[in-house]
N, C-alpha and C positions, 0 to 999 in steps of 0.2 A: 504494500500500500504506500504512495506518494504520502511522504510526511507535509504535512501543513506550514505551510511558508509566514512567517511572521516577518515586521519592517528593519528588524535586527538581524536577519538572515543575508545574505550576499545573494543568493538567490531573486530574494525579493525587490531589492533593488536592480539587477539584473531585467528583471521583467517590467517597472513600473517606472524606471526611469527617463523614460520621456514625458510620461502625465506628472511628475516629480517638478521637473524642469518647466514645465507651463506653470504649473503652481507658484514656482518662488520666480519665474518672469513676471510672472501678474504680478505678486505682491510685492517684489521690487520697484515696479515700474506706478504700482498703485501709491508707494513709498514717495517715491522720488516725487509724482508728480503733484501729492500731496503738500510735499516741503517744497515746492516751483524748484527742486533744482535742474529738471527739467522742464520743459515748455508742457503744454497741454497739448500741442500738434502734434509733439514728439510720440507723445502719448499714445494720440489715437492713431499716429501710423503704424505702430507697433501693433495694432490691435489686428489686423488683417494675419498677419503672422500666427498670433498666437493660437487666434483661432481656426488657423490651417494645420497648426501642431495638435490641436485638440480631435478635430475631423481626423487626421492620420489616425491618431490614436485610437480614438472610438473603432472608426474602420478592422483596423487591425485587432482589436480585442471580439469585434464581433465574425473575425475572419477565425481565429483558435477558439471562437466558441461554434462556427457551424463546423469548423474539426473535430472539436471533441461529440458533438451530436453526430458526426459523420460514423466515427468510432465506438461508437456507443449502439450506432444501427446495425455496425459487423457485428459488435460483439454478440447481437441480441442474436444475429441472423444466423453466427453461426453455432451459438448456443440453440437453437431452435432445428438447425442442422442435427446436432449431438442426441439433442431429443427423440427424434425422429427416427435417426439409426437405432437408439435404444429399443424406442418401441417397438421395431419392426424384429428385434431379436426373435426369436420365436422360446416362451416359455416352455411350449412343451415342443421333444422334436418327437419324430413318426422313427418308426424302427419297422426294417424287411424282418420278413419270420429270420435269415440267416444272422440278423446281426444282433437278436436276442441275448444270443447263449453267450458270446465275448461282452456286451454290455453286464451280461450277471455276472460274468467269471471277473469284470472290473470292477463291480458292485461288490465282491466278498474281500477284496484283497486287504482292505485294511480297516473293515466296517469291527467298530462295536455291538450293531444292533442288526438284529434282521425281524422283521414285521412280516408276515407273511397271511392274506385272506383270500382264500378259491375255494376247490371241491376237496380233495381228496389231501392235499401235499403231497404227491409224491415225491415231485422234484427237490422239494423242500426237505423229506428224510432220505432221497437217494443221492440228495448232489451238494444242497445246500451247508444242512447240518453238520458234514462230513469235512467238506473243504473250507467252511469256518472256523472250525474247529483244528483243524491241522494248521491251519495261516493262526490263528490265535496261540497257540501252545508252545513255543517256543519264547515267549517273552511272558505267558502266564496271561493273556489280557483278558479282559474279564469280557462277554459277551451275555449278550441277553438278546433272546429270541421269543417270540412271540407267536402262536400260529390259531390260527382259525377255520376250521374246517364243519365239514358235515359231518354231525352227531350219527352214526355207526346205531346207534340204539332206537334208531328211528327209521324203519323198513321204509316206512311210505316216504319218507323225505326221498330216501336213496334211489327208491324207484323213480321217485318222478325228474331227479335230479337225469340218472339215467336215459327214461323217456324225453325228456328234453334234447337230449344230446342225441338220440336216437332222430328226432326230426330233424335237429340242423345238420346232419349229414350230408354232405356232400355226393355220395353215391354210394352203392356196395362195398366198394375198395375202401373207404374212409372205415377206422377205425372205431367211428364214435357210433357205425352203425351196428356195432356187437357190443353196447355198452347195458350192461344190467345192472340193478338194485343191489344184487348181491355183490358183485363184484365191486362197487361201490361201495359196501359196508366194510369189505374187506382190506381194501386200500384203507380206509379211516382208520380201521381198530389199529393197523399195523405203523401207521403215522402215530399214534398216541402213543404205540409200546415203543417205538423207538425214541420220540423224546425223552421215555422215562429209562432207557437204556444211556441213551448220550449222556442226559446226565451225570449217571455214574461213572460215568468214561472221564467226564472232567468238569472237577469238582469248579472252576469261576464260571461256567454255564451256569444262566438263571433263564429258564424256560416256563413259558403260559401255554397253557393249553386251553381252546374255548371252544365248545361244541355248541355250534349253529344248525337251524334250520331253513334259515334264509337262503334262498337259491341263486346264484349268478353266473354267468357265463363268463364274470371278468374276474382275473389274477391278479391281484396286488402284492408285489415284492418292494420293502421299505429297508434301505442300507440307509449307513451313515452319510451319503455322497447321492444319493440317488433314488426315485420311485419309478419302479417299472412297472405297466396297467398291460397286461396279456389278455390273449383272448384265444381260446379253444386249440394256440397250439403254432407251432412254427409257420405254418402256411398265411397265417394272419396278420398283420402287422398290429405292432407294439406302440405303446407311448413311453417316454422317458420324459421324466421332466427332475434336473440337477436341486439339489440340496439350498442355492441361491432361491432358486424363482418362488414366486409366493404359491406358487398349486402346489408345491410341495407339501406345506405347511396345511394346505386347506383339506388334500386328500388324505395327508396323516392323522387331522384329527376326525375327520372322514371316519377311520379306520380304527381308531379309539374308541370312538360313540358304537361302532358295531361291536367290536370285540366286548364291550363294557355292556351289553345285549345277551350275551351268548351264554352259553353253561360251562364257566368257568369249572375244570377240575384239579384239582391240590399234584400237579403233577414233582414240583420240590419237594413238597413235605413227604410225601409216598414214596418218592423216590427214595430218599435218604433212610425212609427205616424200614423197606422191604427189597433189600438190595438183588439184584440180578447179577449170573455172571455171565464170564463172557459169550458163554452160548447158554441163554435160558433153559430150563423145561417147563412142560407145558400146566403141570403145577405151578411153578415159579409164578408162571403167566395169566393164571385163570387165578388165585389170590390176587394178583397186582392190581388186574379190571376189579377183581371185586372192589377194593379199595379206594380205587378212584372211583366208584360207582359206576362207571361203566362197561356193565356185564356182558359176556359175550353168550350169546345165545346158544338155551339147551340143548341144539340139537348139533352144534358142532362137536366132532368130532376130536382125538389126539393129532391125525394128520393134519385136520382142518388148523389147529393151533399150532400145530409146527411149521403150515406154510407162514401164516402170519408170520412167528416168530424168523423165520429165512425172510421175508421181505423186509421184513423193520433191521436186520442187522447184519445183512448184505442184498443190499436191494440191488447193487450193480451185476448181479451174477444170475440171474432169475429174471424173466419179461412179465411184467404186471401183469395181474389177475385178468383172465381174458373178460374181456365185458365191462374192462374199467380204463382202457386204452393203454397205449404203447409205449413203452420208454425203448425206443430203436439203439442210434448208437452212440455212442463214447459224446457225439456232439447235438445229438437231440435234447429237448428238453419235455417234460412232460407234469402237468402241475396236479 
């Protein structure tokens, strides 16, 4: 900021020293001709002068003021330029189904948090929880995960969740057109046992678990750096919108108000005193649901809880329960 010019400045004399010089002309020449030691002629011929130095003057002071209005018009113009690029930023950008999976794998690399609300989680206990966890554990960081899924104890949700996805198929060949109820229940149950598995895998994991009924066809993944909005799968295009822009903020707490809806179960405190090893049995497994209250149904079988228990704690090595869709390869993603 230009400091302020006062008449003790060199500055200010610098700039005022012609209106300075009119001033003690007049009042000299008003002097003199007061005391006659000049004539009065003398006087008024002087006068034509002085006020030719004053016109100069004025001139010139209203020449560095349509300057600085001149400067003042860039400045606004091109502040209003600056504006305008801002706005056209775009808050949210559009993502090809391929460029998903490298936006997630840069979403876990150094995130604290992972927020996750869809159908099933798969991708969320086959890719997420996993590679969190390993990027975390080397320096002990503490992570908190959050996930929101369809309540498993709730046949008719699953079915309809299913029939849903049955309609918006694509053709035959689309995998959502062999998608069933059960199959559906099954990916849930095994998302729950594997939070409560990670867990115990490592202890600065703090995990929520919230059983919904609410049905949607959109994927919300929430990192430290980013929110990614999916929708039915690779072939779809995605939204990203970065951790700066305000949609971030509007969809997270979006995402709060549902999770704080849903049926919250004690998946820390359960965890911590009915511990699992590292390959359950299916005792282990059917106490554990009981505990969290979410039972697995009479008529499952010891196999039926052994596959669970293989999906929830090597979901990479097994293709998701048929009826509940595809986890393809190494760079598919599937939610």
């Amino acid at each position: 900021m230009r400091p302020a010019l006062t008449w003790l400045s060199l500055a200010w004399w610098k700039e005022n020293i012609d209106t300075v010089s009119v001033i003690l002309v007049v009042i000299t020449m008003s002097i003199l001709g007061t005391t006659n030691v000049v004539s009065p002629d003398t006087v008024v011929q002087t006068l034509p002068a002085i006020l030719g130095v004053l016109a100069l003057a004025m001139l010139r002071d209203r020449f560095r003021s349509r300057q600085a209005d001149r400067h003042l018009e860039s400045v606004a113009m091109a502040l209003d330029r600056v504006d305008q690029k801002i706005d056209r930023l775009p808050a949210v950008r559009v993502l090809d189904g391929n460029e998903v999976g490298d936006c997630l794998a840069k979403a876990r690399q150094d995130t604290t948090i992972w927020f996750f609300r869809g159908g099933t989680g798969t991708h969320t206990r086959a890719v997420t929880l996993p590679d969190c966890i390993a990027l975390a554990r080397p320096d002990r960081r503490g992570l908190q995960v959050r996930i929101e899924i369809l309540d498993p104890t709730k046949p008719d949700v699953c079915d309809e969740y299913a029939a849903l996805y049955r309609r918006l198929a694509t053709g035959p060949e689309d995998d959502a057109s062999t998608w069933t109820g059960e199959g559906t229940r099954r990916e849930s149950y095994a998302t729950v046992l594997a939070a409560c598995w990670y867990k115990q895998q490592y202890a600065p994991l703090k995990i929520e678990v919230g059983l919904t009924e609410m049905i949607s066809t959109f994927r919300y993944d929430v990192s430290s750096r980013y929110l990614i909005v999916t929708q039915r799968g690779p072939r779809f295009q995605a939204m990203l919108v970065e951790r700066s822009k305000p949609h971030y903020d509007y969809w997270a707490f979006e995402l709060d108000m549902s999770f704080d809806q849903s049926r919250q179960i004690p998946v820390n405190a359960v965890a911590s005193r009915y511990p699992l090893t590292d390959q359950p049995d299916t005792d282990q497994v059917r106490r554990l649901f009981q505990e969290l209250s979410v039972d697995l149904p009479s008529e499952y079988t010891d196999d039926d809880v052994r596959e669970i228990i293989t999906r929830a704690i090597v979901p990479r090595s097994n293709p998701v329960v048929r009826g509940a869709g595809e986890l393809a390869g190494a760079n598919s993603y599937r939610w």
